[in-house]
PDBQT receptor file of N, H, CA, C and O in Angstrom, charges set to zero:
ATOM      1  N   UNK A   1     -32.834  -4.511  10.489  1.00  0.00    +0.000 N 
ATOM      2  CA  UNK A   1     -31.499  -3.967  10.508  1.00  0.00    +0.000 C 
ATOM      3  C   UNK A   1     -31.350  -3.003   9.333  1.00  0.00    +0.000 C 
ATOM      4  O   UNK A   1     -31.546  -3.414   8.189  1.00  0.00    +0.000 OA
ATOM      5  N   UNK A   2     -31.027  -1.795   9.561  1.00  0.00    +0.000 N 
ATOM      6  H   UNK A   2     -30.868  -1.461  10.490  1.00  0.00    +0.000 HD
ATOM      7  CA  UNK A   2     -30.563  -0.752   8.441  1.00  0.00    +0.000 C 
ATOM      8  C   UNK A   2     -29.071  -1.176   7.822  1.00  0.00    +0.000 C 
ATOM      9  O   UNK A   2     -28.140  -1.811   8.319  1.00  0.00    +0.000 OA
ATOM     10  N   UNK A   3     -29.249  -0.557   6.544  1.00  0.00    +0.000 N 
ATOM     11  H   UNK A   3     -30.005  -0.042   6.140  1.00  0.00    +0.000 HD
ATOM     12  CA  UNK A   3     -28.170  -0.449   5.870  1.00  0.00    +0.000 C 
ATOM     13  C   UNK A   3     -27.474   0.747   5.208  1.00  0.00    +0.000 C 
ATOM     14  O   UNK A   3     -27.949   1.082   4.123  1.00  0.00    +0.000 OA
ATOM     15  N   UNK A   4     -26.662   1.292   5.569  1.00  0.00    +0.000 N 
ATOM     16  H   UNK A   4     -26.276   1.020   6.450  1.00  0.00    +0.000 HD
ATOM     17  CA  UNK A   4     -26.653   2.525   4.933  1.00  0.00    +0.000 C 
ATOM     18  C   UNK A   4     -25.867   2.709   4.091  1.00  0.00    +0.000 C 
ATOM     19  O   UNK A   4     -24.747   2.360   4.464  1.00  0.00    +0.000 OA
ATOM     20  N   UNK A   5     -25.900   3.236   2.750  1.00  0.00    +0.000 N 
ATOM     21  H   UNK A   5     -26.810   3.520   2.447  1.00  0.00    +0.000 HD
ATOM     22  CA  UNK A   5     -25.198   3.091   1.578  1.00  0.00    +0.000 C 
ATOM     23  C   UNK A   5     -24.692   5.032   1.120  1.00  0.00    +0.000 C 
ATOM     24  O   UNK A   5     -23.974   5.210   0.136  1.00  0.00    +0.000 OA
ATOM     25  N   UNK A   6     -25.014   5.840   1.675  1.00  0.00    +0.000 N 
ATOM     26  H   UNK A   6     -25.598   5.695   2.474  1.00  0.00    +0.000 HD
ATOM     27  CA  UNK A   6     -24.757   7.119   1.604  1.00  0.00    +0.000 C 
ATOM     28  C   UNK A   6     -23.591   7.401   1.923  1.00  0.00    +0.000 C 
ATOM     29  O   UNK A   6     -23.267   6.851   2.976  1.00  0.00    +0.000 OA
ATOM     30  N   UNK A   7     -22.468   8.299   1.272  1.00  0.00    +0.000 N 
ATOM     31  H   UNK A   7     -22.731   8.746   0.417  1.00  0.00    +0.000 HD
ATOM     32  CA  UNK A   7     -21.339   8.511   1.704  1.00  0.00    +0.000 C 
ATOM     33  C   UNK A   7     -20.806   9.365   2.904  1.00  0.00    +0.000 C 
ATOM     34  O   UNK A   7     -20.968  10.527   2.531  1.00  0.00    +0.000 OA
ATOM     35  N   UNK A   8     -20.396   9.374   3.834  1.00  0.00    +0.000 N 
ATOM     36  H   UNK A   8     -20.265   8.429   4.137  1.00  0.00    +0.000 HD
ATOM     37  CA  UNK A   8     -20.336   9.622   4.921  1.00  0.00    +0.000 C 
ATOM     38  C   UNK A   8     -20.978   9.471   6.077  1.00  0.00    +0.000 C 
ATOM     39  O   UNK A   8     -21.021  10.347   6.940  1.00  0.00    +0.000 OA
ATOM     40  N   UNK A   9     -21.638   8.093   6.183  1.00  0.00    +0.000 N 
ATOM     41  H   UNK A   9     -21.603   7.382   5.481  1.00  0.00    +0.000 HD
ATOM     42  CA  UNK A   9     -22.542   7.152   6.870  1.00  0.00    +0.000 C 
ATOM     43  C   UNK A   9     -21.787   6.781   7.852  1.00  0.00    +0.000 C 
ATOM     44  O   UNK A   9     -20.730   6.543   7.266  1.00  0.00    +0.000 OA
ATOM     45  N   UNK A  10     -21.581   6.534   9.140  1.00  0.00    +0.000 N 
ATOM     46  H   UNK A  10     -22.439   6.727   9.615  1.00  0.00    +0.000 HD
ATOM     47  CA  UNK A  10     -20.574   5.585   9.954  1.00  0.00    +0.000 C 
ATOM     48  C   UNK A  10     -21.223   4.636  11.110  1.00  0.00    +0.000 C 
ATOM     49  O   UNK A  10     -22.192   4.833  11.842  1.00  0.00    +0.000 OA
ATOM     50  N   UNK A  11     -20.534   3.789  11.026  1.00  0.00    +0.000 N 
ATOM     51  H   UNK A  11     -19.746   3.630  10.431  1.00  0.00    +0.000 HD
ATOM     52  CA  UNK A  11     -21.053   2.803  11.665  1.00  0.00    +0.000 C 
ATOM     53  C   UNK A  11     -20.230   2.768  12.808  1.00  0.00    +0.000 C 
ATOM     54  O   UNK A  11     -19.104   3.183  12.532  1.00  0.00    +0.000 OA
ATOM     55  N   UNK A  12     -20.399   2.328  14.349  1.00  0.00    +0.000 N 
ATOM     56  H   UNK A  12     -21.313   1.990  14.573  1.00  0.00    +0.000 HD
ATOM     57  CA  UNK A  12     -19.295   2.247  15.173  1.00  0.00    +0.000 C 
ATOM     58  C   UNK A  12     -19.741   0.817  15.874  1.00  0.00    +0.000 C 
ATOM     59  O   UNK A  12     -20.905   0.429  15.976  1.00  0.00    +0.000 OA
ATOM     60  N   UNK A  13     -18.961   0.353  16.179  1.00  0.00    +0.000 N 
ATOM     61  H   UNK A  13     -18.015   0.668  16.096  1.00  0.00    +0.000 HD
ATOM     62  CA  UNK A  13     -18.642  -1.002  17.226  1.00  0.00    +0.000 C 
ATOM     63  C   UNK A  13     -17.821  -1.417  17.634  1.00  0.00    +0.000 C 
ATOM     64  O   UNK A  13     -16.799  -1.037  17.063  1.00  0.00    +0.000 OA
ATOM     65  N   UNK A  14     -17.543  -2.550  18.966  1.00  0.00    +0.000 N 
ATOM     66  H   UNK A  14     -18.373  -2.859  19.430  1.00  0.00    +0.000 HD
ATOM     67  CA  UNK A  14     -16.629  -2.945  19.836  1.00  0.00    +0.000 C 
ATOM     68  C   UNK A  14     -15.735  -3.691  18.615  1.00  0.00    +0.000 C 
ATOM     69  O   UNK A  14     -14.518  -3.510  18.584  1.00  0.00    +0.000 OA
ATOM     70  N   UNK A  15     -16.500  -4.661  17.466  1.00  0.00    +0.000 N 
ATOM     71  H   UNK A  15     -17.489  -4.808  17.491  1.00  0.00    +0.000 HD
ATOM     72  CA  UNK A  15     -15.796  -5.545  16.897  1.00  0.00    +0.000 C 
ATOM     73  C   UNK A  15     -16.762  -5.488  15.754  1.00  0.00    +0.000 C 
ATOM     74  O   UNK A  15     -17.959  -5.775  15.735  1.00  0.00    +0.000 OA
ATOM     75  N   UNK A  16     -15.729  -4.922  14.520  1.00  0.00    +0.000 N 
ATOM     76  H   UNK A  16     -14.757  -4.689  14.536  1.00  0.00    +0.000 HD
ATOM     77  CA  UNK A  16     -16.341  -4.746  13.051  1.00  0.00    +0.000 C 
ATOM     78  C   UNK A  16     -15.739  -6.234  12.281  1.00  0.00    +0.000 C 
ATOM     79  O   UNK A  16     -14.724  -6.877  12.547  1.00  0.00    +0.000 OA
ATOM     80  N   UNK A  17     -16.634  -6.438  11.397  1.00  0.00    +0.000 N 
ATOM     81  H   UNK A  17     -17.459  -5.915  11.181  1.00  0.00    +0.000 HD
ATOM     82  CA  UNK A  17     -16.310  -7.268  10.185  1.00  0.00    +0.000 C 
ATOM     83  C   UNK A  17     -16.501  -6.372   9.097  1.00  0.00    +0.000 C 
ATOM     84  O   UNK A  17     -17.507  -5.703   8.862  1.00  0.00    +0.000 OA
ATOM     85  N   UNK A  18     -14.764  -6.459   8.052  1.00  0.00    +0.000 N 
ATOM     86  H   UNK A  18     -13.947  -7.003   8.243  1.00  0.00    +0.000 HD
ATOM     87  CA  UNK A  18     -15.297  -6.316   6.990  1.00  0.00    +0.000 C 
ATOM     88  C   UNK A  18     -15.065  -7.021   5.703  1.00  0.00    +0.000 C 
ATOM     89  O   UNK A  18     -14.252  -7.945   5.750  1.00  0.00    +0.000 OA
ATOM     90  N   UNK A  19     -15.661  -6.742   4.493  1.00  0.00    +0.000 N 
ATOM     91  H   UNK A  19     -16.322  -5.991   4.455  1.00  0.00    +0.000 HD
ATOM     92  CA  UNK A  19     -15.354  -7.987   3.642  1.00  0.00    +0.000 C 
ATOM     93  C   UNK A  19     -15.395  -6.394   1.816  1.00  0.00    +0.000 C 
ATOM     94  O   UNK A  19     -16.249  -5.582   1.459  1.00  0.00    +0.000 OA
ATOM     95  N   UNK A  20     -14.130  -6.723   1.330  1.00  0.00    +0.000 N 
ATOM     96  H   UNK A  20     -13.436  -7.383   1.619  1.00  0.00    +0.000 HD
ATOM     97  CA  UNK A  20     -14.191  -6.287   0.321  1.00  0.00    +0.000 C 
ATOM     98  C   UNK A  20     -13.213  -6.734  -1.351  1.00  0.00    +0.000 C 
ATOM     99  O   UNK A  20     -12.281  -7.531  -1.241  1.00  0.00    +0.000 OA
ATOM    100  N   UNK A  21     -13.399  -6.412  -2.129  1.00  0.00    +0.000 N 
ATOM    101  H   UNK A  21     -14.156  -5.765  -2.218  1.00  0.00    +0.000 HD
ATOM    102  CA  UNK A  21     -12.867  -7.289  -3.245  1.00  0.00    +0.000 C 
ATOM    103  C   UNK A  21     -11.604  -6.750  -3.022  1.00  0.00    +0.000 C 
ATOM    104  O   UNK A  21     -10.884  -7.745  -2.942  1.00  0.00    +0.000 OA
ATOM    105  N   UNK A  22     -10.806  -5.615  -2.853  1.00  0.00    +0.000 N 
ATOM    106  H   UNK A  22     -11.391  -4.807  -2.918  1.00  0.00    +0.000 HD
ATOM    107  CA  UNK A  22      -9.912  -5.555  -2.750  1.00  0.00    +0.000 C 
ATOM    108  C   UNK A  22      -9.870  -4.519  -1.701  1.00  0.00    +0.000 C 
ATOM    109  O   UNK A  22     -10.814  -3.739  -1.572  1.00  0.00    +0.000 OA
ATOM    110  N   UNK A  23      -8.323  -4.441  -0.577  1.00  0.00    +0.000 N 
ATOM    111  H   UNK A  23      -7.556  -5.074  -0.681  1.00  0.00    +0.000 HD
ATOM    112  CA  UNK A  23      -7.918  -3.541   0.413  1.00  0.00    +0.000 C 
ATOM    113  C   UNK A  23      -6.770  -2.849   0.107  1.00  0.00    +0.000 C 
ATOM    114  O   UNK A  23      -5.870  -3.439  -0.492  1.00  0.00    +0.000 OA
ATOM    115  N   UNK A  24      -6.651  -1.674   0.424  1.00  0.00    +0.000 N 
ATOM    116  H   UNK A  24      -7.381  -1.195   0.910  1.00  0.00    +0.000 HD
ATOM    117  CA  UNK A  24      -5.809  -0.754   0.617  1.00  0.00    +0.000 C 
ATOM    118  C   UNK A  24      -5.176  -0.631   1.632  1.00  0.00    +0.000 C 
ATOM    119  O   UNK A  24      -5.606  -0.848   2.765  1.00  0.00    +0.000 OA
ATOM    120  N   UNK A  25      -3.567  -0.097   1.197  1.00  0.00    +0.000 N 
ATOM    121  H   UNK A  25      -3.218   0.080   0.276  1.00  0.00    +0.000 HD
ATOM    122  CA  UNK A  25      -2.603  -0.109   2.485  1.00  0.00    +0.000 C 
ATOM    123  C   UNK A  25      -2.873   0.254   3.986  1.00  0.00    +0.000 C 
ATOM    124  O   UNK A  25      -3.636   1.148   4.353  1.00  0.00    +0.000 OA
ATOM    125  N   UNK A  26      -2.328  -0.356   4.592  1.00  0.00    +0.000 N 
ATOM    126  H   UNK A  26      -1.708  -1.082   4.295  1.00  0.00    +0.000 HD
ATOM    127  CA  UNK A  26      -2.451  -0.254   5.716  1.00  0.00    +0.000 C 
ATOM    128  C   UNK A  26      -1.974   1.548   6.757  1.00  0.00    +0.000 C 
ATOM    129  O   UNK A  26      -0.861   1.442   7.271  1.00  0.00    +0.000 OA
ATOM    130  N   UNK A  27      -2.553   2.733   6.992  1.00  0.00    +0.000 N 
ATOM    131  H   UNK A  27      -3.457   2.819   6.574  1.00  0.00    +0.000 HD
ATOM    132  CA  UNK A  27      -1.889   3.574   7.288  1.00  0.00    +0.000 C 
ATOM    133  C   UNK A  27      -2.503   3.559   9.021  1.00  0.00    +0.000 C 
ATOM    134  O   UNK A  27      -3.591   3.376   9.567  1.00  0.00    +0.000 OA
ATOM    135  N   UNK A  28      -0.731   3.949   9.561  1.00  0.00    +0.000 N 
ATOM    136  H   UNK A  28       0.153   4.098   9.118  1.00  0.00    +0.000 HD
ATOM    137  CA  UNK A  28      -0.844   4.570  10.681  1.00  0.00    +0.000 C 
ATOM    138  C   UNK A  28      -1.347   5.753  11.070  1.00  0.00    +0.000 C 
ATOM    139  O   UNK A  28      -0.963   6.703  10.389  1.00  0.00    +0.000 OA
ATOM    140  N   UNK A  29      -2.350   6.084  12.268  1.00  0.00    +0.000 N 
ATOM    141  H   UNK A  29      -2.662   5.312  12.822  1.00  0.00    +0.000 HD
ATOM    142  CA  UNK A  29      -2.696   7.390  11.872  1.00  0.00    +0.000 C 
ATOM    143  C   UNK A  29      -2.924   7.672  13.868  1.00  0.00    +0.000 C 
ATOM    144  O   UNK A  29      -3.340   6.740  14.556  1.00  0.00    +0.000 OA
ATOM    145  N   UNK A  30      -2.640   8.782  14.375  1.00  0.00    +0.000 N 
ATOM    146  H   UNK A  30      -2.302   9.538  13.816  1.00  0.00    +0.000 HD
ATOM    147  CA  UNK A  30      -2.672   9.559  16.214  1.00  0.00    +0.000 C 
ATOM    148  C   UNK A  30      -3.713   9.186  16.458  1.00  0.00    +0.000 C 
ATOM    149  O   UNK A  30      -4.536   9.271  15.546  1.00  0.00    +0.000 OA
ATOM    150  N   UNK A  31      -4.085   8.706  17.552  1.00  0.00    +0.000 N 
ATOM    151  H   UNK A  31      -3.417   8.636  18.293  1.00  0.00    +0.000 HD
ATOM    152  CA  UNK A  31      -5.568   8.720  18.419  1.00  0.00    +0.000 C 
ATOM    153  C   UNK A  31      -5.334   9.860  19.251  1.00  0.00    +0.000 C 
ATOM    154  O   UNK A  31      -5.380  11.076  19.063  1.00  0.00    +0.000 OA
ATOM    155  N   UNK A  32      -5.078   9.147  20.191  1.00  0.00    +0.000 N 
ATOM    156  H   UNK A  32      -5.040   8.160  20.344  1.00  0.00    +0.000 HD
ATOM    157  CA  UNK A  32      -4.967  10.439  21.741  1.00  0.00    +0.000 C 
ATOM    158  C   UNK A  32      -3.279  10.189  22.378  1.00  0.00    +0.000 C 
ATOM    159  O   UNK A  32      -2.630   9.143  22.371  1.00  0.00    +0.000 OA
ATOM    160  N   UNK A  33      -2.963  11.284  22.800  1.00  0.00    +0.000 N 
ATOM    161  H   UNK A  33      -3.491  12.133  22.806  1.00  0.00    +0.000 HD
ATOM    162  CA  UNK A  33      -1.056  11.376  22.823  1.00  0.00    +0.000 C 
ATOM    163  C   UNK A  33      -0.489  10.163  21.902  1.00  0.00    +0.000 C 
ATOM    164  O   UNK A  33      -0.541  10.123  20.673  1.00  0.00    +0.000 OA
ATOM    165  N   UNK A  34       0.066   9.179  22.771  1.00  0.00    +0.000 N 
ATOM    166  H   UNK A  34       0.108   9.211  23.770  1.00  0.00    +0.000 HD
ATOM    167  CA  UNK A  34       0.984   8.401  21.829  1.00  0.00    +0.000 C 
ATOM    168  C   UNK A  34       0.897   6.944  21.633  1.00  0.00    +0.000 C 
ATOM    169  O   UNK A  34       1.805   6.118  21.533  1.00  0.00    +0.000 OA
ATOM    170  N   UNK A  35      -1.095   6.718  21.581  1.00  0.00    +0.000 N 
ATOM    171  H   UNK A  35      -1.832   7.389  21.662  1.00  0.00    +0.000 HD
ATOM    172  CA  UNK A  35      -1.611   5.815  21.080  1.00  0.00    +0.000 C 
ATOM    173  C   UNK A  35      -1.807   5.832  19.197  1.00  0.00    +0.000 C 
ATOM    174  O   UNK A  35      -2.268   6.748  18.515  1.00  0.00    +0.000 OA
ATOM    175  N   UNK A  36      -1.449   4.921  18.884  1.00  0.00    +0.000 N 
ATOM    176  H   UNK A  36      -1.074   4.176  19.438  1.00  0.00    +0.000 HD
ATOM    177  CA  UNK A  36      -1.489   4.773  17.831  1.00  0.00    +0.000 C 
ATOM    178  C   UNK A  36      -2.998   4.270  17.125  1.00  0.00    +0.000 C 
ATOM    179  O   UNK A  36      -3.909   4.403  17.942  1.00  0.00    +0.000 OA
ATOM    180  N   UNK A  37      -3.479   3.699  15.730  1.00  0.00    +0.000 N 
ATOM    181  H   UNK A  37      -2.739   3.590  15.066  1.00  0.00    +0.000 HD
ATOM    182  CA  UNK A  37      -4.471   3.132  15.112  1.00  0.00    +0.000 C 
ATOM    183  C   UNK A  37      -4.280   2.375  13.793  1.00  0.00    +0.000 C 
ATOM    184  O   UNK A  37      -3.149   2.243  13.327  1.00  0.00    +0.000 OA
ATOM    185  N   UNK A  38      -5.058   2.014  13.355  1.00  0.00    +0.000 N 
ATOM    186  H   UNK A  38      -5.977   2.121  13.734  1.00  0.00    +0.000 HD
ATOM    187  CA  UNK A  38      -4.463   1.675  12.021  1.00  0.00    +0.000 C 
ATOM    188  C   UNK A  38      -5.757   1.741  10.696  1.00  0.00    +0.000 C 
ATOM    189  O   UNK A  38      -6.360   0.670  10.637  1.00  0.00    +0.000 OA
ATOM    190  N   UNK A  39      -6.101   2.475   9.981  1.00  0.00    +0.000 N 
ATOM    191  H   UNK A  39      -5.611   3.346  10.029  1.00  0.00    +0.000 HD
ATOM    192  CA  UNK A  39      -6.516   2.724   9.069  1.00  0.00    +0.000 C 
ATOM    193  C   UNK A  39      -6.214   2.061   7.489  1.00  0.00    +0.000 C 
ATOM    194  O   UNK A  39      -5.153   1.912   6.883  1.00  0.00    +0.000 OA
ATOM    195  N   UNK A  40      -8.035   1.647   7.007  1.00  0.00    +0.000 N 
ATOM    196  H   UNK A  40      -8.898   1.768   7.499  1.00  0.00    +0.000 HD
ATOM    197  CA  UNK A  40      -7.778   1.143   5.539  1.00  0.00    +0.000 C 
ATOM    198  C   UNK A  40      -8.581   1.341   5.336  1.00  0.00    +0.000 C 
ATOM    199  O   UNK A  40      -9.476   1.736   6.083  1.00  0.00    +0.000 OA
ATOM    200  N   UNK A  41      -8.617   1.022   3.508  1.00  0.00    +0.000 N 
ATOM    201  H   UNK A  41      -7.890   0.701   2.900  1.00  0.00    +0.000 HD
ATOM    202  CA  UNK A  41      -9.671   1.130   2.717  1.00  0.00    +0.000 C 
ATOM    203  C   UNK A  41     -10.318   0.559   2.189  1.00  0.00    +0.000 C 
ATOM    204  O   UNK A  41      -9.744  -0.091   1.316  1.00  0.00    +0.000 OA
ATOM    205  N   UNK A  42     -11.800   0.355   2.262  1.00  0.00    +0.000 N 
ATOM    206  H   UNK A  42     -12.266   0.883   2.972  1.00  0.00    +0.000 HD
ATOM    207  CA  UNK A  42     -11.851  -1.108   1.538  1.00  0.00    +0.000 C 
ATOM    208  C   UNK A  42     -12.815  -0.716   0.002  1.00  0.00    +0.000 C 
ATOM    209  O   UNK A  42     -13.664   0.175   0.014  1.00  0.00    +0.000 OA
ATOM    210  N   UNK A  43     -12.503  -1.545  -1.254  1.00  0.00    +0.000 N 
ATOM    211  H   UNK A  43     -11.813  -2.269  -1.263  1.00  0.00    +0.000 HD
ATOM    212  CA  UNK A  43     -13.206  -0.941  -2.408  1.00  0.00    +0.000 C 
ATOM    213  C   UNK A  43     -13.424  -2.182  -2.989  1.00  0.00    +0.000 C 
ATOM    214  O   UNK A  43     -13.071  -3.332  -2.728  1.00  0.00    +0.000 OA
ATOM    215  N   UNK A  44     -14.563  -1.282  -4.438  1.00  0.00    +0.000 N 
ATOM    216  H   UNK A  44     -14.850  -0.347  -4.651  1.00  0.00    +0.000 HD
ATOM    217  CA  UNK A  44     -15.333  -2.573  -4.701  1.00  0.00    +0.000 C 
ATOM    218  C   UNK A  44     -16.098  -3.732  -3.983  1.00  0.00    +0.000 C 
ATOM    219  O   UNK A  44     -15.804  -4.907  -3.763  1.00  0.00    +0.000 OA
ATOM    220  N   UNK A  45     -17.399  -2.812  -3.645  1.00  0.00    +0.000 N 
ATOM    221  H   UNK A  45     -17.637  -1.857  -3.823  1.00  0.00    +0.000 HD
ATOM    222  CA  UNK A  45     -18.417  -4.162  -3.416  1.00  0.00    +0.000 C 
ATOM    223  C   UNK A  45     -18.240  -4.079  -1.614  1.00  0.00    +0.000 C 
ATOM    224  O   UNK A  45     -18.460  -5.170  -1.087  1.00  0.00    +0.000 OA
ATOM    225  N   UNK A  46     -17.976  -3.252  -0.901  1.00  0.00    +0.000 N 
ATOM    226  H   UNK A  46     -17.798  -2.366  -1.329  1.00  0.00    +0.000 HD
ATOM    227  CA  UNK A  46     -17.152  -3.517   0.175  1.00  0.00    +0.000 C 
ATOM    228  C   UNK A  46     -18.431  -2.900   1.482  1.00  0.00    +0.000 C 
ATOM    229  O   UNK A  46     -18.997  -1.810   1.406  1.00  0.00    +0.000 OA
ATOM    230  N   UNK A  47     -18.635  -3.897   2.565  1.00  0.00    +0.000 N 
ATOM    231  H   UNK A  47     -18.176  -4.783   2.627  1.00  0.00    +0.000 HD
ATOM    232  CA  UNK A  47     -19.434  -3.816   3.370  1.00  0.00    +0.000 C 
ATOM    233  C   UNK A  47     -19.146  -4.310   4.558  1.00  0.00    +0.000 C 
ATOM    234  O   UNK A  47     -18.773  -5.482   4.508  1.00  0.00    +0.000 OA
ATOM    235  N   UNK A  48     -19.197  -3.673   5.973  1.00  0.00    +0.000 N 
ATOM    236  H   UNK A  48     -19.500  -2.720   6.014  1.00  0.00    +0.000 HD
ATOM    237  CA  UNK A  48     -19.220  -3.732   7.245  1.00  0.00    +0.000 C 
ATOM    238  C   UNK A  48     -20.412  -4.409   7.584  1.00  0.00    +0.000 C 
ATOM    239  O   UNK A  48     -21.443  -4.362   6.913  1.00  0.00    +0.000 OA
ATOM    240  N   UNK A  49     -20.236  -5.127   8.784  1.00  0.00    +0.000 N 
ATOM    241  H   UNK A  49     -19.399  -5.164   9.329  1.00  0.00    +0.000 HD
ATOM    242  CA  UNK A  49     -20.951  -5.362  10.030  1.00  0.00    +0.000 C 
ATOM    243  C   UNK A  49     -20.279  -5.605  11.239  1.00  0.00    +0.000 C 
ATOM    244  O   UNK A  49     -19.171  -6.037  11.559  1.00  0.00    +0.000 OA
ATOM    245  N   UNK A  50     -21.699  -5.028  12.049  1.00  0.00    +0.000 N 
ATOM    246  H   UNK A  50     -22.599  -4.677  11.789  1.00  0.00    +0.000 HD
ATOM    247  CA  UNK A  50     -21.110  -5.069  13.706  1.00  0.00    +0.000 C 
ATOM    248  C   UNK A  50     -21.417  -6.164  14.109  1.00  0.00    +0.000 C 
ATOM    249  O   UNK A  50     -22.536  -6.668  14.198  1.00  0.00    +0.000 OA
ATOM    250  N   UNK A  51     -20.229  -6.648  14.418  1.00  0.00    +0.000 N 
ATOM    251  H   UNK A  51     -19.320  -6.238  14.346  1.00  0.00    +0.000 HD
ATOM    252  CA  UNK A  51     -20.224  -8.288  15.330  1.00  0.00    +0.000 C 
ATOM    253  C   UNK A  51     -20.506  -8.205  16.675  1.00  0.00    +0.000 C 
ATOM    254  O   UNK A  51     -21.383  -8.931  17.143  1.00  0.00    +0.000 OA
ATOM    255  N   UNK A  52     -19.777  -7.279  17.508  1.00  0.00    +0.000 N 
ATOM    256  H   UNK A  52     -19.064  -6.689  17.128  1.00  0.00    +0.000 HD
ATOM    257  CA  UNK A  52     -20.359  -7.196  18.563  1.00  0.00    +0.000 C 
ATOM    258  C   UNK A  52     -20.678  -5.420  18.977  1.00  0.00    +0.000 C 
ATOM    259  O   UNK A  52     -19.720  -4.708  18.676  1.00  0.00    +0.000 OA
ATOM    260  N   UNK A  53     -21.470  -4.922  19.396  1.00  0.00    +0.000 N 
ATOM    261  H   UNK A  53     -22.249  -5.501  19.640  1.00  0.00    +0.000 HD
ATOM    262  CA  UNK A  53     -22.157  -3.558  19.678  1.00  0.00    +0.000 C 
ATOM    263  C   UNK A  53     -21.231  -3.308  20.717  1.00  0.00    +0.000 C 
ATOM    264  O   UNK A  53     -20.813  -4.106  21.556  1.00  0.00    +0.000 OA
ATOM    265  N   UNK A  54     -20.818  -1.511  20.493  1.00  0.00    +0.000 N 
ATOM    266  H   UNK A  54     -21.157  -0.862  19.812  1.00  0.00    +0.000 HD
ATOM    267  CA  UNK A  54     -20.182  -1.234  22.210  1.00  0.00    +0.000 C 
ATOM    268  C   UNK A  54     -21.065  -1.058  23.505  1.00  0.00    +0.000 C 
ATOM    269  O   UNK A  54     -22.279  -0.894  23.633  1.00  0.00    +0.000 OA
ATOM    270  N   UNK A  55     -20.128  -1.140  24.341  1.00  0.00    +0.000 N 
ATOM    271  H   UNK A  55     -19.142  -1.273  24.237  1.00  0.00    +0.000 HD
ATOM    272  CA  UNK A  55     -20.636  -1.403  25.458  1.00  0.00    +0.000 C 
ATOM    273  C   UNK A  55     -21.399   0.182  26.322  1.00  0.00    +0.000 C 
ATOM    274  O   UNK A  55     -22.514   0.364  26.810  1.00  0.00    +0.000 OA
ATOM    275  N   UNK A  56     -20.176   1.098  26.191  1.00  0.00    +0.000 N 
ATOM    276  H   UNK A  56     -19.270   0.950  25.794  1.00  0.00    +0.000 HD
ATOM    277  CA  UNK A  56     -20.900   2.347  26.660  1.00  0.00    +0.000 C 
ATOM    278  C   UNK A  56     -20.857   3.460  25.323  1.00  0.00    +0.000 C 
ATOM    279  O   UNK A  56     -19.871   3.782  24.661  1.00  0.00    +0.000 OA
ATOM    280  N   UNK A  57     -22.071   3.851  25.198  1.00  0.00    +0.000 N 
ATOM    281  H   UNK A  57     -22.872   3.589  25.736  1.00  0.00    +0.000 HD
ATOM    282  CA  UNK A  57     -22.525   4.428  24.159  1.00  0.00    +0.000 C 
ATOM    283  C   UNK A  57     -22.209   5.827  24.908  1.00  0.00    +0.000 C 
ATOM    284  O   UNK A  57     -22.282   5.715  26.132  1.00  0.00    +0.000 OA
ATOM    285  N   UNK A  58     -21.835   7.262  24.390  1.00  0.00    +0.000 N 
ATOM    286  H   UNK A  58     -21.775   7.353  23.396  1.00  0.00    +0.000 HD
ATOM    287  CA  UNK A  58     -21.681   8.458  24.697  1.00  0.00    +0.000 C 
ATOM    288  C   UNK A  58     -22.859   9.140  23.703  1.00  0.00    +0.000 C 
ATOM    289  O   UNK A  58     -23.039  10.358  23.705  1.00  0.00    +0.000 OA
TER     290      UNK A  58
């Protein structure tokens, strides 16, 4: 399993875990028309994994 530690690295999946020492506010931010999302930040020490992989890859 890779790990990637480079800044602007992204990871995508159906269902992320993440774990960090501290989180940042929660912001609303547009998907597509008048679906919404929700965006944060995570700092210090702070690392993803994919729990479960998506299903259709583009």
């Amino acid at each position: 399993m890779s790990t990637y530690t480079k800044a602007g690295d992204t990871i995508k999946g159906d269902k992320i875990i993440a774990e960090a020492r501290q989180i940042g506010k929660i912001v609303i931010i547009n998907k597509s028309g008048k679906h919404k999302a929700q965006r944060i930040s995570l700092k210090d020490n702070a690392k993803c994994i994919i729990e479960r992989e998506l299903r259709f890859i583009k």
